[in-house]
N, C-alpha and C positions, 0 to 999 in steps of 0.2 A: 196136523199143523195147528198149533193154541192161536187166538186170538192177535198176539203180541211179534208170531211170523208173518203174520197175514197183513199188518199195519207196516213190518217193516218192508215186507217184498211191497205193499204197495206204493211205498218214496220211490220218486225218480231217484234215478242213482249220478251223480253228477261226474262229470269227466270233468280232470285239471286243463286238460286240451281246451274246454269250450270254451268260446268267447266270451266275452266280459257280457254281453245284453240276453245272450241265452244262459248264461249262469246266476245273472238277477232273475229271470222269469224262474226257471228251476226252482230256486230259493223262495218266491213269491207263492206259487204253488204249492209247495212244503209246508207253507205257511198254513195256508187256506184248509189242508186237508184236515190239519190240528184242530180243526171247530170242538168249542167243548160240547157237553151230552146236551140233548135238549130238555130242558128244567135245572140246567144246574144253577142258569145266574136265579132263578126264585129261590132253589133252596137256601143260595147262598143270601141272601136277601135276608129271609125267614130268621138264621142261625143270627144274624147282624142283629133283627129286631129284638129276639126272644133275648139277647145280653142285655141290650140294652136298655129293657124291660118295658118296651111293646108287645103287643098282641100279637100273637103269632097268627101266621098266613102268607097268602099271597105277597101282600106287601100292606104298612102302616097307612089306614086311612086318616082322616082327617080331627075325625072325633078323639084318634088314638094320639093324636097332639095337642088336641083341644085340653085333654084331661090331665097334662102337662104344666098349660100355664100358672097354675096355683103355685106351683111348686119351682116352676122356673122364676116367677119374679121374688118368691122367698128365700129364694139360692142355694134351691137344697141338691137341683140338680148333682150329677156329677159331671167330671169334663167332657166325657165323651157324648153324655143323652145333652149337654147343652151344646156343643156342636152339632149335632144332629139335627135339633130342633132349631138352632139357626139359622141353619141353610133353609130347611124346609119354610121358614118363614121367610124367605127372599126371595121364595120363588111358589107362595101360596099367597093371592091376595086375601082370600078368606081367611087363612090364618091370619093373617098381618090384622086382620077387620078385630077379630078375635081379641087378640095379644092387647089393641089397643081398647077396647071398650072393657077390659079385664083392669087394664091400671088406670083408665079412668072411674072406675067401681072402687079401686084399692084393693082388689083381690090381692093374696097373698099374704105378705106382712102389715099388719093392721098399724104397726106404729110406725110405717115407712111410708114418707111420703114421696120417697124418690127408689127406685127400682136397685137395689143394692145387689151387686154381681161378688160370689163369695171371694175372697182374695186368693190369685193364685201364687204357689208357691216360685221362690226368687231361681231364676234358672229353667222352670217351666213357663214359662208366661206364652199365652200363644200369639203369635201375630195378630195386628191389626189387619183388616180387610183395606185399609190402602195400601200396607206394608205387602202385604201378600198380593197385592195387583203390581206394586214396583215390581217384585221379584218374579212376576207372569213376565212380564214388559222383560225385563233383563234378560232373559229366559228363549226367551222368541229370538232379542237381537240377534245373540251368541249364535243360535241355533241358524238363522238366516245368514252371518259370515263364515258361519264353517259351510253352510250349502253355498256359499257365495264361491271361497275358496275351493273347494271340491267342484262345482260346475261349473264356473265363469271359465277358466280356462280352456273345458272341452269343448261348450261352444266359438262355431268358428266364425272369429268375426271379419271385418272385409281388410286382406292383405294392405299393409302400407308400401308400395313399388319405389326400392330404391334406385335401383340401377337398371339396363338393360343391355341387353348382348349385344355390341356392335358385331363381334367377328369373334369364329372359334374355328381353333384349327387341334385335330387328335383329340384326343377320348378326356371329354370335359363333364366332371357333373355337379348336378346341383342336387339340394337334400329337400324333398318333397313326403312329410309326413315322417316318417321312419324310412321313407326309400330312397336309395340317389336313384335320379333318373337322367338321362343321356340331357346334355346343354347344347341346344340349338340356337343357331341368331333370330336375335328380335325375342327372346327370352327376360323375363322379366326377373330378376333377383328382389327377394321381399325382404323387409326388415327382421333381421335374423335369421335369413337364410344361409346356407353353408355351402362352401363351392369349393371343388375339387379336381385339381388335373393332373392326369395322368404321363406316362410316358410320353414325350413326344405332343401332349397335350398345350395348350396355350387359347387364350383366353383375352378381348380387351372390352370391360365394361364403360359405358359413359351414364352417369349419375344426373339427375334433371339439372344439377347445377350449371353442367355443362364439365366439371371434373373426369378423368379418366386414368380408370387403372387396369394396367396391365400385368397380366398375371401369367408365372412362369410355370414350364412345365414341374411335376410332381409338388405343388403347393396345395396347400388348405386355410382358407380363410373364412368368414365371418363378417356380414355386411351389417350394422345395424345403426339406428338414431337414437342421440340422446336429446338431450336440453341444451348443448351448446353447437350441437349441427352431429354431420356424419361419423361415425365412427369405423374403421376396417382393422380387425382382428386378423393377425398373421401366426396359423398354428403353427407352421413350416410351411416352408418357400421363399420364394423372391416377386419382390409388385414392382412396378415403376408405376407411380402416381402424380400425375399431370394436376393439382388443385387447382380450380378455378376461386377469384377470391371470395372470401366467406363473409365479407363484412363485419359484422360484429361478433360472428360466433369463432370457430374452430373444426377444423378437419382433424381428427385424430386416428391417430394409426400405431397400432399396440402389438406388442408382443408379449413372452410369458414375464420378460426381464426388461421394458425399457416403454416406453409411450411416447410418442412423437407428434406436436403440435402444429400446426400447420394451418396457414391462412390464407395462403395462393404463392404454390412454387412447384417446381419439379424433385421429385427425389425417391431415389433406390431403397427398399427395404429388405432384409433377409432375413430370413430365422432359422437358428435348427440346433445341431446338437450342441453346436462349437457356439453358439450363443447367438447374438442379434450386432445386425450392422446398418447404419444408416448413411447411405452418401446421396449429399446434396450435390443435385446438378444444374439448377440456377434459382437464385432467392436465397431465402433466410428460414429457417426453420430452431424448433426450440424443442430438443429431448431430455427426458426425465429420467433419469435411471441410480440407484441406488441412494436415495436421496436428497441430491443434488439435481439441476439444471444447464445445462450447457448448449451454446448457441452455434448455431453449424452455420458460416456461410456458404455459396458454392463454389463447390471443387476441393470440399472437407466431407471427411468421414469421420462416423463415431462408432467404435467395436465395445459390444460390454468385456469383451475380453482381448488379451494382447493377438491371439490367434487366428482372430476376425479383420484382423485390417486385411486388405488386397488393393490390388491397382483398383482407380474405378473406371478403367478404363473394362477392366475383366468384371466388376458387377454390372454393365447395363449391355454386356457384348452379346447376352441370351433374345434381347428384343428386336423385336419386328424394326425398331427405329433406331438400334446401335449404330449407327454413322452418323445420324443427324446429334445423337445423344454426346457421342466421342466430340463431335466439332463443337458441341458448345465446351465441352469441357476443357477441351484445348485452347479455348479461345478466354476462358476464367483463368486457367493457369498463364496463359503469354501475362494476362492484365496484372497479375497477380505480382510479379514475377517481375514488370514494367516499373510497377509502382514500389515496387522496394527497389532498385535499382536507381530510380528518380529520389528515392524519398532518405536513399544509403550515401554519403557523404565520407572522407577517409576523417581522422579523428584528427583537431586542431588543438595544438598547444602555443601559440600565439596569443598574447596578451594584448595586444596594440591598442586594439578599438575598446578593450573593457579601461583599457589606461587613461582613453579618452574623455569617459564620458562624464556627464556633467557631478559635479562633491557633492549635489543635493539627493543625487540617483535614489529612489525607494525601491524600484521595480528593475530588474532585466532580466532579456530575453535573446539570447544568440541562439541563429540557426544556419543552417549552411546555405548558400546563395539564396535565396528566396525567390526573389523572380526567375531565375531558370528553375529551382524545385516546380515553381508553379505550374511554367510553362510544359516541363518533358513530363508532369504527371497528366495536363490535360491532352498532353498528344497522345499519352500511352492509354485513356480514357475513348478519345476517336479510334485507335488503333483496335480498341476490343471490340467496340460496335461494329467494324469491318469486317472483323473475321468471324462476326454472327450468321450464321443461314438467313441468309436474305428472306426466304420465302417464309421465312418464321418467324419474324422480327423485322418491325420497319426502320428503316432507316434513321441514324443518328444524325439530326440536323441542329447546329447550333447557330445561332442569328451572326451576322456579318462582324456587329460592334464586339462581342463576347471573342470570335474569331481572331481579328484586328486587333484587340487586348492584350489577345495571347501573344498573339505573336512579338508588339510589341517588347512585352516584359522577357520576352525569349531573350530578343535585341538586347535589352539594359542587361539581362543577366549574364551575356557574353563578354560584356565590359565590366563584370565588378570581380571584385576576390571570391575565396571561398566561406564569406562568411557576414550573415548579414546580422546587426547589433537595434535591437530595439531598447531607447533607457528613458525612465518614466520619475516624473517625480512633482511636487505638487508646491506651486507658490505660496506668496503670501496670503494671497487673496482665498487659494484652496479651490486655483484652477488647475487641471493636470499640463503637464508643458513635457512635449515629447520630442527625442532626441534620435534621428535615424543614420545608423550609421552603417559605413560599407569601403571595402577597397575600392578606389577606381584604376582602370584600366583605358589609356589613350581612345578616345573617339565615345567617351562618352556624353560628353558638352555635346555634340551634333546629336548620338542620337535623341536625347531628350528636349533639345531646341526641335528638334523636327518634329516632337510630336506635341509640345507644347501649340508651334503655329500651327496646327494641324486642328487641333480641340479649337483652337480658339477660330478658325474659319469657321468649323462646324457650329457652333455656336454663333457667332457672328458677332463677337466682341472681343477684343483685345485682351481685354480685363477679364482673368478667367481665376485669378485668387490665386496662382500658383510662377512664380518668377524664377531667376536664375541671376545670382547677385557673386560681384566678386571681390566683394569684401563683404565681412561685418556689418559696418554700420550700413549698409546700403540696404540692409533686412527692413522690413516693416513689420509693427507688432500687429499679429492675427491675420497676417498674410503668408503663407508656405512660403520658404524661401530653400530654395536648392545651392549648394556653396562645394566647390569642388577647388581642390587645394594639395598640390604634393600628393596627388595619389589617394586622395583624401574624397569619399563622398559622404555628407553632412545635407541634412534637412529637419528642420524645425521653425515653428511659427511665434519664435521666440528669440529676439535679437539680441539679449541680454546670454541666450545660452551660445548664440553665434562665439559672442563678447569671450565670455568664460573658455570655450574649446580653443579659439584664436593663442589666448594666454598660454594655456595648455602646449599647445602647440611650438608655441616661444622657448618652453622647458620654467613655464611656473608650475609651481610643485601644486599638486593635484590631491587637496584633501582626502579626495576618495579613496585615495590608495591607502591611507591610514585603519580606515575602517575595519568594522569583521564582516561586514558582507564581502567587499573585496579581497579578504582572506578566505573567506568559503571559496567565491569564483575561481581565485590563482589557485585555488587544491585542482578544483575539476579540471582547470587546463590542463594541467601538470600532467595528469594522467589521462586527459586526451576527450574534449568537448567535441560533440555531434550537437546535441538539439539540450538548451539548459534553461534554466529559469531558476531566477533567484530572487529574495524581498527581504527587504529591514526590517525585521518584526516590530522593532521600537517605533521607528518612523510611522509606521500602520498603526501604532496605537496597542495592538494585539500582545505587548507583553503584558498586561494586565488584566487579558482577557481571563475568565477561570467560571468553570460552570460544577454542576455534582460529575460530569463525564470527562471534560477536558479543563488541564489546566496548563495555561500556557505563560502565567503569571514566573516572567525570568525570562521568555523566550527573546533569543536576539536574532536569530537568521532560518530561513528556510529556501533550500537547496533543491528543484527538484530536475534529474537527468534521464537522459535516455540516450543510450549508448550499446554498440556492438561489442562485444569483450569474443574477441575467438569466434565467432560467427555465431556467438550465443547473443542475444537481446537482453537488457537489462536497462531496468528502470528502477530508479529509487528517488527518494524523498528523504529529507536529513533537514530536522529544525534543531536547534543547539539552542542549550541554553544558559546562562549566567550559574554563577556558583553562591548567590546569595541569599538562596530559598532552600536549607538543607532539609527540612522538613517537605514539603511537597514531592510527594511521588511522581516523576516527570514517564512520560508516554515514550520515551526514545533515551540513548546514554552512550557513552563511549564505545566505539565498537570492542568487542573482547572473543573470548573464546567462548561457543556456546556445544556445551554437550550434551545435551537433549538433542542436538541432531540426531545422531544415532538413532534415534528410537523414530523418528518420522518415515514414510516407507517411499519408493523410492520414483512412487507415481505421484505424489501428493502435487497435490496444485499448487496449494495456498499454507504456507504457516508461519507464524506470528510467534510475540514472545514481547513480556513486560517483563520492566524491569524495577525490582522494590527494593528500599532504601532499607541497609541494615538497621536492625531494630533494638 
């Protein structure tokens, strides 16, 4: 066996099996056997010198640089024996002693008085020795964040504890190193820890915040902190997450397709093939998905896909707490459900009260009964707080007077039509003078005499600002005046507009009816007022208003409605404008045919559309 078997049987032989710390020692080893022969670093020394045109030996003594200097400060060196003799004079003080009592003599170039180094050629030039220490420096840094990155994260520093086990029920785990190991209560979940349940499995952690998520069988998720608070990653499965509030930061809760922001509420999350589903079951939450942002209140869900909606009665029906979960949700929908009911009115095509109201009008505002809307939306408000789980939710108490209010304006609102008229408009002086108007229905003189002496007991003064006059001139200027007349209820603190509706009334003709806001308004009756608002653009000033974004310079009316068409909702906005600015591109234009419909898809939310002036 040659020399060359004998070196190779003697290497350890490495297995790919062994672990990472006995395959660096192996390696380390392997290392150490490779020592070179003994004498080679002098030979190799000797071979350095004798080019360089030293003495040959052991190694260059001191005399063998000494006898250098002549020739170093006359630059005759070459680059290599002047490098050499550099260093060694940074690190010989006798040299250095040498070097210098040599160009204090003027050894060397007898007609130099200054130590002249031979020019090196352009592209060779060697580093300066602080250039060459930057580049040590540089050298180290690099070297110290590649060890940074390569070590820092093997060692192990001290867990940050998110959550902990309140309770687990079937085959739960958590990912400890590379292993899941069995999840037991009073188990602590660490920042980015990974938790898994199986068949039959179930899981409810509570977070230091006091927050709590429950977790459904066959899920996998991801507990971790960022910079704006907690975060819980949903690979597959279903959570309910109880947020407690975050104050300034955010709860977030993610899936592969959607993020969900969350600052203190209750809400369902799901994930899996068929995509991601979020149903809010009390509070407000805000999910991110495909771009956009959309705001959930509760007893709303949001699916990334059509396929994903379901009752959410059957998303929260897996949890330990689905009946308490079902009752609140039932109790958002009654509310829900109340308040459109209170807030839904049949549609009015009656002019009467718009025919009323004062020539000067800028501003109005009809809505359907107003004090009953008020009254059955605050009782459908008490109504929800009822059917809240007591033992989860305290009690809805509202103060006596707020009570008394209500119920009042129930009273007034039984006695008026279906239609209450707010009309606004501004004197000379350029104070607003408001005009309220309403059908009355018999018994309504009593009930607001009763509650007039009623305030005024309570107060304990007569003089409460607010009267009940049966005429006109019996008004006072800046004192409410109540005037009830032919079916007729009227209030304003302004007896000049008494004056004016009286005439009205008489059958004098009513400038207002001339106008184009009153042509706007008679369109929307026509076709059936719920809740409107309308303004004189002129009157406002705002036809001349015009900026680089909007120009309203021509506008004469602005129309805005909200109405039920077919149990669909619908709300628009319609300013018009004069026809004597053909050059201005106006923001709005005759309604017509638009066939870029077509092309819009059949979920869209939102789309728009300008309109530009033949060119």
């Amino acid at each position: 066996m040659n020399e060359m078997d004998q070196k190779t049987q003697s290497k350890p032989v490495i297995d790919d099996d062994t672990g990472g710390d006995e395959l660096l020692d192996h390696a380390l080893a392997a290392v150490r056997e490779q020592e070179p022969p003994v004498g080679s670093e002098q030979s190799a020394a000797g071979r350095v010198g004798r080019s360089l045109g030293l003495n040959a030996g052991p190694a260059a003594n001191l005399t063998d640089y000494e006898a250098l200097i002549p020739d170093y400060l006359a630059g005759r060196l070459n680059d290599a024996q002047r490098l050499l003799f550099e260093d060694e004079v940074r690190t010989s003080v006798p040299l250095r002693r040498a070097l210098a009592s040599a160009q204090a003599e003027g050894v060397g170039d007898p007609d130099a008085a200054v130590v002249q180094r031979p020019e090196v050629p352009r592209g060779k030039r060697t580093p300066s020795r602080a250039h060459r220490q930057w580049m040590y420096a540089l050298a180290a840094a690099i070297a110290l964040a590649v060890v940074a990155v390569l070590i820092l994260p093997i060692v192990d520093g001290p867990a940050v504890r998110l959550a902990r086990v309140e309770s687990v029920e079937g085959m739960s785990l958590r990912q400890v190193g590379g292993k899941w190991v069995p999840l037991v209560q009073d188990d602590w979940i660490d920042d980015g820890q990974r938790l898994a349940t199986k068949h039959k499995g179930t899981a409810l952690l509570e977070l230091e915040d006091g927050s709590k998520v429950e977790v459904a069988p066959r899920s996998l998720l991801m507990l971790s902190r960022g910079r704006s608070g907690d975060r819980l990653r949903v690979d597959h499965g279903d959570v309910i997450v109880q947020v407690a509030p975050q104050g300034d930061g955010t709860f977030d809760i993610a899936t592969d397709d959607l993020v969900v922001e969350v600052v203190g509420t209750t809400l369902g999350v799901s994930h899996g093939t068929k995509g991601s589903r979020v149903a809010v079951i009390e509070g407000e939450v805000e999910v991110s998905h495909g771009g956009k942002t959309t705001s959930l209140q509760a007893g709303e869900q949001y699916g990334t896909r059509k396929t994903t909606a379901t009752a959410l009665e059957e998303t929260v029906g897996w949890s330990r707490e689905a009946e308490r979960y079902v009752e609140i949700l039932e109790a958002y929908a009654d509310l829900q459900r109340d308040i459109e009911a209170a807030l839904t009115a049949d549609a009015r095509h009656s002019t009467r009260l718009l025919d009323l109201v004062s020539a000067q009008t800028t501003v109005y505002v009809a809505v359907p009964n107003a004090p009953a809307t008020i009254a059955e939306a605050y009782d459908a408000v008490e109504a929800f707080h009822d059917r809240l789980p007591a033992n989860q939710f305290p009690p809805h108490e509202s103060s006596a007077m707020i009570k008394e209010m209500v119920s009042w304006l129930g009273d007034v609102g039984d006695h008026l039509g279906p239609e209450t008229v707010l009309a606004l408009h501004w004197d000379d002086s350029d104070s607003p003078v408001l005009l309220l108007l309403a059908e009355a229905r018999e018994g309504l003189r009593g009930v607001i005499a009763d509650k007039l002496r009623e305030v005024a007991q309570s107060v304990g003064s007569e003089d409460i600002g607010v009267e009940i006059v049966d005429a006109p001139e019996e008004a006072q200027e800046g004192r409410l005046a109540i005037w009830l007349k032919e079916g007729l209820f009227a209030a304003t603190a302004s007896p000049e507009t008494f004056v004016e509706l009286e005439a009205t009334l008489n059958g004098a003709p009513n400038r207002f009816r001339k106008g184009a806001l009153y042509a706007r308004l008679a369109e929307v009756y026509e076709r059936g007022a719920e809740y409107v608002a309308g303004a004189d653009l002129t009157r406002l000033g705002l036809d001349e208003f015009a900026n680089p974004l909007l120009d309203f310079r021509g506008a004469q009316t602005a129309i805005a409605e909200h109405r039920l068409d077919e149990e669909l909702a619908l709300a628009a906005l319609e300013v018009r404008f004069d026809n004597d600015n053909p050059d201005r591109i106006p923001l709005l234009d005759q309604p017509g045919p638009m066939g870029a419909l077509k092309f819009f898809s059949p979920d869209a939310t939102l789309a728009g559309a300008l309109v530009l002036p033949d060119s």
